[in-house]
N, C-alpha and C positions, 0 to 999 in steps of 0.2 A: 274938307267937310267938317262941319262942327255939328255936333251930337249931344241933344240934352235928353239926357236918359229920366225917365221918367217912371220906370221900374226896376229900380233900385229897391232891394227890399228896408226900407230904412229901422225898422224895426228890431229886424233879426241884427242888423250892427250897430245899432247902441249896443242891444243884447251884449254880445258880444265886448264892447268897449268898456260895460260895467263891468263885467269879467275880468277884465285886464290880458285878453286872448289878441290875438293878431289877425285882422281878417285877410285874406287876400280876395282881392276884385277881378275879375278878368274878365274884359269887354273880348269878343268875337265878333269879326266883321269881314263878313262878304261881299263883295262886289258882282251882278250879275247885268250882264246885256241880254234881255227878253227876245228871243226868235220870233219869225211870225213864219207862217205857211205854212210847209211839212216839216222844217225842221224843229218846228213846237212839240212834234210827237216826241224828238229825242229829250226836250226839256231844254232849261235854261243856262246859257253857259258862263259859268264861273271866272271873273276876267283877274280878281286879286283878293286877298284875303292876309288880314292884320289880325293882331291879336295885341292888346294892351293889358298891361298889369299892374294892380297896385298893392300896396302894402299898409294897411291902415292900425294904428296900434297907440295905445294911451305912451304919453313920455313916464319916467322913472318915477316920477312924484305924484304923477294923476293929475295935473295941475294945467296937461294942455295934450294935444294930438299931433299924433305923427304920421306923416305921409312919404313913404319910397317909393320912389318911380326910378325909370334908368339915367333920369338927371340928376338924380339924387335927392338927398331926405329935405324935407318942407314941415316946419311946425307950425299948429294954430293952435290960438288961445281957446277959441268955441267950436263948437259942432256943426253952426249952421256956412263959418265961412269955410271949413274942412268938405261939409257937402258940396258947395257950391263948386267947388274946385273937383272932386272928383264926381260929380254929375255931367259936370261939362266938357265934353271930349272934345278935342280935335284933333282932328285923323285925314293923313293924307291919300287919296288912294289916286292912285294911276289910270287913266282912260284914256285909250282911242279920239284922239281930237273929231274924229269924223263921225267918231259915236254921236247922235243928240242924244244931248242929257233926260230926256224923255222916253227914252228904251232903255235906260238904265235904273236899277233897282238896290239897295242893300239889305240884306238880312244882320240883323246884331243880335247877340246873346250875351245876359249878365250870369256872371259865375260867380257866388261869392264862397268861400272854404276857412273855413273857423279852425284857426291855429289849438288844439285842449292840449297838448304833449308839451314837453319840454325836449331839448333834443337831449339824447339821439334817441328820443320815445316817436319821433316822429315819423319816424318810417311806416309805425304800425297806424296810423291815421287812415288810408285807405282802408283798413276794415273796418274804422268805429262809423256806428248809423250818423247818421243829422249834422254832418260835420260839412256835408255840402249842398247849398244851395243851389239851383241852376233851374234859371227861367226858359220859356220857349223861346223860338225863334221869331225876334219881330221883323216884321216889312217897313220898311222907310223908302218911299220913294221921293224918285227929283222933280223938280218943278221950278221954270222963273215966272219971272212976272210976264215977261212978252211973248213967254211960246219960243225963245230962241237959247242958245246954247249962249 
């Protein structure tokens, strides 16, 4: 599945980048197959759930951008090709071949959390206010073009 996030708060991480602070991104991603009949009363059930993480942060000079993922660190020169690259997910999630992809559903959630400490001041960050962003849960549903899986 590829995922182009579209609430991203872009704002708050320049903010952020003029600072010279670290942001960390964390994508949230559930995978749900919709019930139908009585067992809608219980609600929807949960089939997998990923979570992606980035590390977004100016290089030593201010001169360009740096991005850590678990592949490892990635620099760019400008800000809009650093977007592009972490706007654009792709995320594999596991299903039921028997499933149609049309009773299937994902909810995502963007985190984003403003490195201000230096360590080992870092610990104390869960108490300071505004240091974390975090959007609502959005719906992305599936769809082909011919109705088939």
């Amino acid at each position: 599945m590829t995922y182009q996030n579209r609430y991203l708060p872009r704002e708050d991480l320049f903010t952020s980048l003029l600072r010279g602070q670290k942001t960390v991104i964390t994508y949230e991603f559930r995978l749900f197959h919709k019930t139908r009949g009585i067992l809608s009363l219980l609600g929807d059930k949960m089939i997998t759930e990923r979570k992606i993480e980035y590390t977004v942060s100016t290089d030593t000079f201010g001169s360009g951008y740096l991005l850590e993922t678990t592949g490892g660190q990635e620099r760019y020169e400008n800000i809009d090709a650093l977007l592009e690259r972490v706007e654009k997910i792709r995320i594999e999630l596991n299903r039921n071949e028997k499933v149609k992809l049309n009773e299937l559903y994902a909810r995502i959630r963007t985190t984003l959390v403003h490195r201000k400490l230096a360590a080992p001041f870092t610990l104390l960050e869960p108490f300071l206010q505004n240091n974390r962003i975090r959007g609502k849960w959005k719906e992305y549903r599936f769809h082909t073009s011919d109705g088939e899986d």
